[in-house]
C-alpha positions as CSV (number, residue, x, y, z in Angstrom):
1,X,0.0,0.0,0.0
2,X,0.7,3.6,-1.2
3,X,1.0,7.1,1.0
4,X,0.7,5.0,4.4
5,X,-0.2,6.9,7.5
6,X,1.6,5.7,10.6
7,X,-0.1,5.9,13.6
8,X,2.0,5.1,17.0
9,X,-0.1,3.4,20.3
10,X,0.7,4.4,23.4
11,X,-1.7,2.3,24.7
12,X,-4.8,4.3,24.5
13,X,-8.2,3.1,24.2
14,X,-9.1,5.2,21.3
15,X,-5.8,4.0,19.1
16,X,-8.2,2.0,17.0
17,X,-10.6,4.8,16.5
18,X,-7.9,7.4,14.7
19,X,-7.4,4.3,12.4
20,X,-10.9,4.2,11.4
21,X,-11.4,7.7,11.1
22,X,-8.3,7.8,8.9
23,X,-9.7,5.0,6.9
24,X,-13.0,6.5,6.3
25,X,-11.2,9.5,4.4
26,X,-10.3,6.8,1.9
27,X,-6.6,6.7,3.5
28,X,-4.9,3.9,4.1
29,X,-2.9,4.0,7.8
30,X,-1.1,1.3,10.0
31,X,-0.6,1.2,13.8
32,X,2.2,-0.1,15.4
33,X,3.4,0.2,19.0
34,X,5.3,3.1,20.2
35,X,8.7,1.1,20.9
36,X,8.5,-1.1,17.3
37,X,8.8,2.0,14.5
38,X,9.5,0.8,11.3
39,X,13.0,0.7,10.6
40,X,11.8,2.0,6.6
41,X,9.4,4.6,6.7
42,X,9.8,5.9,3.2
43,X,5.9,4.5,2.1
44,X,4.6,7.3,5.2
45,X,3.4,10.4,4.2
46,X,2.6,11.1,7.9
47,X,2.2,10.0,11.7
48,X,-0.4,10.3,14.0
49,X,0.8,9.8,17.7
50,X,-1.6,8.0,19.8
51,X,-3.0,8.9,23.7
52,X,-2.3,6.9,26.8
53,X,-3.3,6.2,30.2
54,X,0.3,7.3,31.4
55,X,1.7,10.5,32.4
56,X,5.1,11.6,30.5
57,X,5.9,12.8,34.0
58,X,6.3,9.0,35.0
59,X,9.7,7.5,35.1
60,X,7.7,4.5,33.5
61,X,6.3,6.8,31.1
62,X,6.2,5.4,26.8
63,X,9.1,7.2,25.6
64,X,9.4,6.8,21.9
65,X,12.7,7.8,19.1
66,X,10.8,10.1,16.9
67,X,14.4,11.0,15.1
68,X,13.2,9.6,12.0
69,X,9.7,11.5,11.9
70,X,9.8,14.7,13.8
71,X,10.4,17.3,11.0
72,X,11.2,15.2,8.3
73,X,7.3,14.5,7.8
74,X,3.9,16.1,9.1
75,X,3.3,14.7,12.6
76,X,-0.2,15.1,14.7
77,X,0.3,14.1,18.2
78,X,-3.1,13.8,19.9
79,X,-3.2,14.0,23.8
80,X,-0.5,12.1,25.5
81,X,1.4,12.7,22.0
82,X,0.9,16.4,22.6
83,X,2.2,16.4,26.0
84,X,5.1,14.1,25.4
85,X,6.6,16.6,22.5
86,X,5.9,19.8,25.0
87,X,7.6,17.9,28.2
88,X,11.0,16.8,26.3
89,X,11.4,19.5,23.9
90,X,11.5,22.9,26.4
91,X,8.0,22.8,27.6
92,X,6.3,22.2,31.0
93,X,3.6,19.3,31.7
94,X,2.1,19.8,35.2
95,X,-1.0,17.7,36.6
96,X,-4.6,19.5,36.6
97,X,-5.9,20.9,39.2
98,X,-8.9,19.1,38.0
99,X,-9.2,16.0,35.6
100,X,-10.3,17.1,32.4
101,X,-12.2,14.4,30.8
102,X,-16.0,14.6,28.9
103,X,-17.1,17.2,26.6
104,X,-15.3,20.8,26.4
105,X,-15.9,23.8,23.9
106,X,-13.4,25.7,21.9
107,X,-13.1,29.3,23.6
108,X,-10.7,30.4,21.2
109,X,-9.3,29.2,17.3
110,X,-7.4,30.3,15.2
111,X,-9.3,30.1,12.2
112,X,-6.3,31.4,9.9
113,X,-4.6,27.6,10.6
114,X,-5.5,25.1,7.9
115,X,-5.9,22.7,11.0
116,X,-9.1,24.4,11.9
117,X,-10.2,25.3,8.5
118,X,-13.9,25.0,8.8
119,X,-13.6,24.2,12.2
120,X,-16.6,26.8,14.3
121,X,-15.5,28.7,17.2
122,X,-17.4,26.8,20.1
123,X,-16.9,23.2,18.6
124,X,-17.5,20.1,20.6
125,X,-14.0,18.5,21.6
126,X,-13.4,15.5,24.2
127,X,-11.1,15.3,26.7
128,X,-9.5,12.6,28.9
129,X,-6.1,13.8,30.3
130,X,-5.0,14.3,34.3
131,X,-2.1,16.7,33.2
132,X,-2.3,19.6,30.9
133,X,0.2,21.3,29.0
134,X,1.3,24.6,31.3
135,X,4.0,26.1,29.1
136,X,4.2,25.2,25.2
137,X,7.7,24.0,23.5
138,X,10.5,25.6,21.9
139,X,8.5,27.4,18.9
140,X,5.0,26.3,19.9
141,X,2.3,28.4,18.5
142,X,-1.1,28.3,20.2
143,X,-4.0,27.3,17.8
144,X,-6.2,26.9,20.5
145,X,-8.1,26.9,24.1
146,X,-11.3,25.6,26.2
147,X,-12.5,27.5,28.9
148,X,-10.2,24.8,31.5
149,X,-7.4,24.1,28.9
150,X,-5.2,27.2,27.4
151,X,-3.2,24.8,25.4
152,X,-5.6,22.5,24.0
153,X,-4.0,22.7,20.7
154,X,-0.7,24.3,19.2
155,X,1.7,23.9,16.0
156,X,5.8,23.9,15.9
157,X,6.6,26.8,14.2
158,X,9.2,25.8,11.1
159,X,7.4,22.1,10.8
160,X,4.7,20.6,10.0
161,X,3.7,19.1,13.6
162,X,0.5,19.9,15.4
163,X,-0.5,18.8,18.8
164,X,-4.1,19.0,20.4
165,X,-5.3,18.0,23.9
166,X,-8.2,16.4,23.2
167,X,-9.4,13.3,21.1
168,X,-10.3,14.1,17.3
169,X,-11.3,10.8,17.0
170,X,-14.0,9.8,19.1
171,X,-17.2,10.6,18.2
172,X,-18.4,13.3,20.7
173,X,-15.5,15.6,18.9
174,X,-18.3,16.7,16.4
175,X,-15.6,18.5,14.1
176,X,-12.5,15.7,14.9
177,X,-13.2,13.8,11.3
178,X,-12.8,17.8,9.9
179,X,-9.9,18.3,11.4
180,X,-7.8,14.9,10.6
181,X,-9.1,15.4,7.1
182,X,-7.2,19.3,7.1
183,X,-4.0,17.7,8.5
184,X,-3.9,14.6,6.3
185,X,-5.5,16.1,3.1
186,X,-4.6,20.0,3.3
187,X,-1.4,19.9,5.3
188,X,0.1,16.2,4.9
189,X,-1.3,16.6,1.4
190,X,-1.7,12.4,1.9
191,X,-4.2,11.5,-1.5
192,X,-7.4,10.1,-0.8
193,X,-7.1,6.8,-2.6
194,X,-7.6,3.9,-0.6
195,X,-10.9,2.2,-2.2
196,X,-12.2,-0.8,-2.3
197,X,-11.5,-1.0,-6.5
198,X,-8.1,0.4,-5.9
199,X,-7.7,-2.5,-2.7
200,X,-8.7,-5.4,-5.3
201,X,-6.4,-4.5,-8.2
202,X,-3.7,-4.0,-5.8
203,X,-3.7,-7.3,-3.7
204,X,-4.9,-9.5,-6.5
205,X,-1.4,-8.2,-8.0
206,X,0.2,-8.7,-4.8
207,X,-1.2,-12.2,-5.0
208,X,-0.1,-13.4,-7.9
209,X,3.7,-11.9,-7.3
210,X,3.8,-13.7,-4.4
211,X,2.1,-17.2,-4.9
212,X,2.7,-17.7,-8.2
213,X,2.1,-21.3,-9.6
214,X,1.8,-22.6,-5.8
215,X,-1.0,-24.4,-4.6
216,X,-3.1,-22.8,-1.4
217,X,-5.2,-24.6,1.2
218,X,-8.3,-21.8,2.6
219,X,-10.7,-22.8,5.5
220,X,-13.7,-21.6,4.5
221,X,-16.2,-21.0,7.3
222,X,-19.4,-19.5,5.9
223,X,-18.7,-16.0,7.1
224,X,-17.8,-12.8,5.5
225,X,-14.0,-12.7,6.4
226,X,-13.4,-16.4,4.4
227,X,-15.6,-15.9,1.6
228,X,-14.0,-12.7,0.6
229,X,-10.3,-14.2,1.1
230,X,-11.4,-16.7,-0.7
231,X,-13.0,-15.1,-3.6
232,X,-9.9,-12.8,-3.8
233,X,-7.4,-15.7,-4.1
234,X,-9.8,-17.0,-6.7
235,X,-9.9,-14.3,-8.9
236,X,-5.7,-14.2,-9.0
237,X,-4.9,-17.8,-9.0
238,X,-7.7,-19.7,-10.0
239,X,-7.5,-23.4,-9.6
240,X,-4.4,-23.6,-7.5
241,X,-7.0,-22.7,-4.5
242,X,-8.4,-25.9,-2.2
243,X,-11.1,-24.5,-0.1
244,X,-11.8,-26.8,3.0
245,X,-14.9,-26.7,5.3
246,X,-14.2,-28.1,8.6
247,X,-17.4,-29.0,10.9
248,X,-15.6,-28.3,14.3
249,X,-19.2,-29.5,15.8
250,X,-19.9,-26.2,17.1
251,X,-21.2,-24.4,14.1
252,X,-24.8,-23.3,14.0
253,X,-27.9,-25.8,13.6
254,X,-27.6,-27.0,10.0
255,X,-24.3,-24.8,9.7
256,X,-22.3,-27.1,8.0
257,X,-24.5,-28.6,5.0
258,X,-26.2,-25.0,4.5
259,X,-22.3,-23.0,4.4
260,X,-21.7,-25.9,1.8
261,X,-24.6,-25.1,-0.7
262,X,-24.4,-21.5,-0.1
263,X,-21.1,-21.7,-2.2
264,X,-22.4,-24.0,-5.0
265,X,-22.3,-22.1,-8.2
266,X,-19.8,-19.5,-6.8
267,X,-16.9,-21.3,-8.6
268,X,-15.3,-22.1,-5.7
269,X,-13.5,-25.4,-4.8
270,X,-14.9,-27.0,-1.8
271,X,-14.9,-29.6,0.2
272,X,-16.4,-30.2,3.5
273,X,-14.8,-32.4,6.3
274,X,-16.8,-33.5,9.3
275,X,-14.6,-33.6,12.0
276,X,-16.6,-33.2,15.3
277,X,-16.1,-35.9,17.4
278,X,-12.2,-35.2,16.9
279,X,-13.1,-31.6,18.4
280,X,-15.5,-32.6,21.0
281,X,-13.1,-35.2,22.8
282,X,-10.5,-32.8,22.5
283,X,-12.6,-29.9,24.8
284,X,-14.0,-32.8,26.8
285,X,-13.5,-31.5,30.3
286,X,-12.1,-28.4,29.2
287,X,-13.9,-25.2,31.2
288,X,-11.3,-22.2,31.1
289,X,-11.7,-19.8,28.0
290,X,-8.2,-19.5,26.3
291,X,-7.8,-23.5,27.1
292,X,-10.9,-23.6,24.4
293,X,-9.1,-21.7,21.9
294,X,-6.0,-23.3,21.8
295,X,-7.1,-26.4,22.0
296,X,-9.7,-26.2,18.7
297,X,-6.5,-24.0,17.4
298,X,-4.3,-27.6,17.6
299,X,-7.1,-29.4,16.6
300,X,-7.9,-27.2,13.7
301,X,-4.8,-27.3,12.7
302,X,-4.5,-30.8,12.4
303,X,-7.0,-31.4,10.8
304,X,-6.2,-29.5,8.2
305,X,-2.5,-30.9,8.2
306,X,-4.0,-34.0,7.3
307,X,-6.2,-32.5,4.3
308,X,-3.3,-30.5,3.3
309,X,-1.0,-34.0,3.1
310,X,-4.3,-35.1,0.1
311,X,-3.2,-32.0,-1.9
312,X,-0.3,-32.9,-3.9
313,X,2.7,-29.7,-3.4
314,X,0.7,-27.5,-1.2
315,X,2.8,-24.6,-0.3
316,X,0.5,-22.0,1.6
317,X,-2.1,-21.6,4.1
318,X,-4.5,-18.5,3.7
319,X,-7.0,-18.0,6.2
320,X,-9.2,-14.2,7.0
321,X,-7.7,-12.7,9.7
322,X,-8.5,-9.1,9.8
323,X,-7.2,-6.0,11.3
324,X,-8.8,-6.3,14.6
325,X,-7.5,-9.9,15.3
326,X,-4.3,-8.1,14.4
327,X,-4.6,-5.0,16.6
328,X,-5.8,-7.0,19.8
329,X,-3.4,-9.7,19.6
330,X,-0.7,-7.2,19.8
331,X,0.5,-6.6,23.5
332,X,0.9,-3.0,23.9
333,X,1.4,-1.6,27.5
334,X,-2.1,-0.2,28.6
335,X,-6.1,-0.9,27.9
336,X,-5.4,-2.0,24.5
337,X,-3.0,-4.6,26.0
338,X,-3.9,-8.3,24.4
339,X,-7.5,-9.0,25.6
340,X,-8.0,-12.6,24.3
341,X,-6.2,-14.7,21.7
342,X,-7.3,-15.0,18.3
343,X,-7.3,-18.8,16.6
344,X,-6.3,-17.4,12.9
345,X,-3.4,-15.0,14.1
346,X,0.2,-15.8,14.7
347,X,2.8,-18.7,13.0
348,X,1.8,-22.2,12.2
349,X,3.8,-25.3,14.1
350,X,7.3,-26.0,12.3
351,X,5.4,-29.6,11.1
352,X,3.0,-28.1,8.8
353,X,5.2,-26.7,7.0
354,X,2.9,-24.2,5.0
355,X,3.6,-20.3,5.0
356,X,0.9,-18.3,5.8
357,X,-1.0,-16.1,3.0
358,X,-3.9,-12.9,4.8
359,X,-5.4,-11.4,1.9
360,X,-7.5,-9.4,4.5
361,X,-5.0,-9.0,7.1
362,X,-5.3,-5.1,6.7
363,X,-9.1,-4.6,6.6
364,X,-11.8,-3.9,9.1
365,X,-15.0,-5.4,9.0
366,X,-17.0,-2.8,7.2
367,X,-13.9,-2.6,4.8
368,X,-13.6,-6.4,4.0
369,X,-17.7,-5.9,3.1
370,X,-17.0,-3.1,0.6
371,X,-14.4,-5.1,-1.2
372,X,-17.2,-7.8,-1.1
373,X,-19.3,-5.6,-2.5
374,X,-16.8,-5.2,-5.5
375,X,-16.5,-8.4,-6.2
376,X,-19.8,-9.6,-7.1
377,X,-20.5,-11.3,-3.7
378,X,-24.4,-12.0,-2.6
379,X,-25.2,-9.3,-0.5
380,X,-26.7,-12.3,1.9
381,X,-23.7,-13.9,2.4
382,X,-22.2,-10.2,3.1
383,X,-24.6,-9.2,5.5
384,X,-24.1,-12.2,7.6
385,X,-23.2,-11.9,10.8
386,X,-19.6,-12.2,12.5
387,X,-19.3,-15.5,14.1
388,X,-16.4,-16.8,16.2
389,X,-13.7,-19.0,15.1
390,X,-14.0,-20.9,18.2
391,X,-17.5,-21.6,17.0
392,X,-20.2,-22.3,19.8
393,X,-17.3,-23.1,22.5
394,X,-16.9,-19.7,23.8
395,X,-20.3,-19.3,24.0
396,X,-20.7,-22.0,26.4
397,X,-19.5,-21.4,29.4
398,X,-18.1,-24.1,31.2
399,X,-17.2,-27.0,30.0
400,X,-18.5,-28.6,26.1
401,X,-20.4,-31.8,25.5
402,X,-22.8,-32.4,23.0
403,X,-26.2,-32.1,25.3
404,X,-24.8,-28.4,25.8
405,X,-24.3,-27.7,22.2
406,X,-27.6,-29.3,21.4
407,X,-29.6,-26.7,23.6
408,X,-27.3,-23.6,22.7
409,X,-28.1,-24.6,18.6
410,X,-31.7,-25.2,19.4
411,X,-31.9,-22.0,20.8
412,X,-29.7,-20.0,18.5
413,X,-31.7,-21.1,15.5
414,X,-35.0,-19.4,17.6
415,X,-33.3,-16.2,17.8
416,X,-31.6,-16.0,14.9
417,X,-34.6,-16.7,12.8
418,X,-36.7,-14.7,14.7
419,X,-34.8,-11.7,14.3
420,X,-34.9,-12.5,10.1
421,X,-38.6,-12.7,10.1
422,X,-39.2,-9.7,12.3
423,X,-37.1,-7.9,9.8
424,X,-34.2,-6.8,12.7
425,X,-31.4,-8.8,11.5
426,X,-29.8,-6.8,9.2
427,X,-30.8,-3.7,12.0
428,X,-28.1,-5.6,14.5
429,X,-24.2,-6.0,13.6
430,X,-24.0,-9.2,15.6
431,X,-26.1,-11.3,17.8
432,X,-25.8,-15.0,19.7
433,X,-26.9,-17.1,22.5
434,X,-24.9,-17.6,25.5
435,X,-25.4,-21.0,27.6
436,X,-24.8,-20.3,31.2
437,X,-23.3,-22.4,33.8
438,X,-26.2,-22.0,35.9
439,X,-29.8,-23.8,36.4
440,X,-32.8,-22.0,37.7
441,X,-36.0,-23.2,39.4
442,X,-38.9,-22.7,37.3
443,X,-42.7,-24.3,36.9
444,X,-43.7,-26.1,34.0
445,X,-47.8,-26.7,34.1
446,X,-47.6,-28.4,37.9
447,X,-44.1,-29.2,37.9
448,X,-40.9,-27.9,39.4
449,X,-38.1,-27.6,37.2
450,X,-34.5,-27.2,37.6
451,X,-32.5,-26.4,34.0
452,X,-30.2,-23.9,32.1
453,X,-30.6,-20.1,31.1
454,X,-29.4,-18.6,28.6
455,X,-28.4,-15.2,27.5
456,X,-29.2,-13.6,24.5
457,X,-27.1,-11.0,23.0
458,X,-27.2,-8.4,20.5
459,X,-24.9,-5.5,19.3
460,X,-24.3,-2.9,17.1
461,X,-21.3,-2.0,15.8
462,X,-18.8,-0.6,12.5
463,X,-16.1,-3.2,13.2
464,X,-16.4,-5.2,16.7
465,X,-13.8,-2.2,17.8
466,X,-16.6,-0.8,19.8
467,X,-20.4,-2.2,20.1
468,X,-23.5,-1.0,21.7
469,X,-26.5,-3.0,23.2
470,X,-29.6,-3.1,20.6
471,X,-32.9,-2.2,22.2
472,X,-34.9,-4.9,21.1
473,X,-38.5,-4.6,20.8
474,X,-39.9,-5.9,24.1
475,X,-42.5,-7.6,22.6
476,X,-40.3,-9.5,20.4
477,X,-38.0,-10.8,23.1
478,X,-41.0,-11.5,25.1
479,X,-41.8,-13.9,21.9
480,X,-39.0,-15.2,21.4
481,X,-38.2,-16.0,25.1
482,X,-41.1,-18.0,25.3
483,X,-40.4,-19.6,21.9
484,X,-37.4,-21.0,23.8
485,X,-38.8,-22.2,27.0
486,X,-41.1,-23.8,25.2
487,X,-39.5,-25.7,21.9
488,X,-35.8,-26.5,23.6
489,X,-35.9,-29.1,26.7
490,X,-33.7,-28.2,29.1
491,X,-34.0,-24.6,29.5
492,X,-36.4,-22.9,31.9
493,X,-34.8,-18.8,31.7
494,X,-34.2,-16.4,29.0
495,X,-32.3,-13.0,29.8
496,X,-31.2,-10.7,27.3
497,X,-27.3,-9.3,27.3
498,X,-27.3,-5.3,27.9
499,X,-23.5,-4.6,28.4
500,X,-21.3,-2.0,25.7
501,X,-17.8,-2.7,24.9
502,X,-16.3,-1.5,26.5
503,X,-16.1,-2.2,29.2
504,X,-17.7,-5.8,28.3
505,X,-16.4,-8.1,25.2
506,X,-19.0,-8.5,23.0
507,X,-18.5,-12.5,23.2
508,X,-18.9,-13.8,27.4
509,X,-15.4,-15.8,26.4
């Protein structure tokens, strides 16, 4: 990728947010942590320093070499960012006398700086910083002020660098999208050509530099990420792509036959491998979360080891990880620290002996739909919901046998249809039933009864970054709640999921 934007983590919450914002002005970006800069950085037209939940007044404070970018390219630093390049470079950083954090107005701008080009006097910013900026650096100009914050934003005089207090990229900052766009597009002068059309020509090209005659293996799942990476690798090498379907045994009800007709006629090369009793005595008596994953990992992997071995001179293994597996299995000191780990990211054992091919690697959700879009794909088959790679597992909690998935697919299949004929599936970004390790006392005509609840759970959301509880229709859930006590033995409770991420995940494991 062209006229990259680097963006550096210090560990803030909102690092994945400047990415999308950046990405939604049709600019390609990377993040990377602070203390792992590129060693070439002659593809970046421009860095975006990220916040953090640490003070540069700490002797433990993120202290990054910024030899390479600092004046030799345009450079925003956004809150910690600003106050790191005011404390080290003749400045002062002191701690509020208050913490500033929520909404804040600007008090003064100045409206002459391309920054703020049609940026109003009075705009909504957000803040979340315990120090503030007391004295400006060596040739800092002041763009800008809150009523609390005299510094909130400023400019190095001779450079192209530009520092603000508060976060541009979170949504209550109802002019932040304005004002990356004047520094990336006006003052970075970074083009505006990351597209969907312009992502297909590009890593189909990519793709056929660097596979070339090889054979690839692709497990296909039925989702969006797989049937886009797959179609992708289709289109630049053709019949050289083995598509497998692996039944891990904890798909949805009818899952596995219905993922294998859905690609019938797509021109795909397919074949499906039932391997759940292989994946079910593997979790047998497994209850702890990241014990699930790794263990349907291995299993995974094997299995497809052994369907690789029936492919004459396979030589790679592609697969749909996107950019947020990427992002949150990278450990970066603070809240975006590694949260879980994610079954399709990282290096394969040394036995398989297959490299590893992303075509999606770089792409958020809503992005890998787009390119979708441009390809021809079914808008069904787009609009399908994420599902985990760890299948049902995660979403019982516990331990797995096959009574427990039976009850979690019966009632899945409720809600998931339910939502399709009330016409609120495509309303909701994601949505599941979660199997408790619980049983309730309930009354079933004159009879005491003592079985399992389940949660239901659905969220909206651009890329799983960040989600929001739906609001469900009452009546509906009262519906389908007692579709479910009523058609799946063995559960007596419904209750419906209404945590955000964050602070929740929108999966329980």
């Amino acid at each position: 990728m062209q006229h990259n934007v680097l963006i550096l983590d210090f560990g803030s919450q909102y690092t994945q947010l400047i990415a999308r914002r950046v990405r939604e002005l049709n600019i390609f970006c990377e993040i990377f942590p602070y203390n792992k800069v590129p060693e070439d950085l002659s593809s970046f037209k421009a860095t975006i320093l990220s916040g953090s939940p640490f003070s540069v007044r700490a002797d433990d404070a993120p202290h990054p070499d910024l030899s390479q970018i600092r004046g030799k390219m345009p450079l925003l630093a956004v809150c910690y960012g600003a106050q790191y390049l005011a404390h080290f470079d003749g400045g002062e950083v002191a701690p509020s006398n208050i913490r500033e954090y929520g909404r804040a107005n600007l008090s003064f701008v100045d409206d002459h700086d391309p920054f703020f080009e049609e940026v109003a006097l009075n705009s909504q910013v957000w803040m979340s910083h315990s120090d503030t900026i007391k004295k400006l650096p060596v040739n800092g100009v002041k763009l800008a002020s809150t009523k609390d914050v005299e510094n909130a934003a400023y400019r190095i005089d001779g450079e192209k660098t530009y520092a603000i207090q508060f976060h541009p990229e979170v949504y209550h900052s109802t002019d932040g999208k304005q004002m990356l766009e004047n520094f990336l597009v006006r003052i970075a002068e970074v083009p505006q050509n990351f597209t969907p059309n312009a992502f297909v020509d590009d890593i189909v090209t990519e793709l056929k530099e660097k596979i070339k005659g090889d054979k690839v293996v692709l497990g296909l799942s039925g989702g969006v990420d797989s049937t886009v990476a797959a179609v992708l690798l289709n289109k630049a090498i053709g019949e050289n792509l083995y598509c497998i379907f692996v039944n891990n045994g904890l798909l949805r009800k009818n899952e596995f036959q219905n993922v294998l007709d859905q690609y019938k006629g797509m021109g795909l090369n397919v074949k499906g491998v039932d391997a759940t009793d292989r994946f079910l005595d593997q979790l047998a008596g497994i209850e702890e979360p990241e014990a699930k994953r790794k263990a349907i990992g291995r299993v995974f992997i094997e299995v497809f080891d052994d369907e690789a071995h029936q492919i004459e001179d396979v030589k790679w293994l592609a697969q749909g990880t996107i950019y947020p597996d990427v992002i949150e299995s990278i450990s970066v000191k603070g809240p975006s620290a590694t949260i879980k780990s994610h079954h399709n990211v990282g290096g394969l054992p040394d036995f398989m002996k297959l490299k590893i091919v992303e075509p999606l690697r770089m792409l958020f959700k809503d992005e890998v739909r787009r390119v979708g879009a441009t390809l021809g794909i079914e808008p069904e088959l787009l609009g399908r919901h994420p599902f985990p790679g760890p299948g049902l597992s995660i979403r019982i909690l516990g331990d797995i046998t096959k009574e427990k998935v039976r009850i979690l697919q019966e009632v899945d299949a409720i809600f998931i249809e339910g939502l399709k004929s009330h016409g609120l599936y495509n309303k909701v970004w994601q949505a599941g039933a979660i199997l408790l390790p619980v049983n309730s006392v309930g009354v079933m005509g004159d009879e005491r009864t003592y079985e399992k609840v389940v949660a239901l759970r659905a969220v909206e959301s651009t890329d799983g970054m960040t989600a929001d509880w739906v609001h469900l229709p009452y009546d509906f859930l009262m519906k389908i709640s007692n579709e479910i006590i009523n058609k799946v033995k063995g559960v007596n409770r419904v209750v419906y999921d209404i945590s955000s991420k964050p602070p929740a995940t929108i999966e329980w494991e």
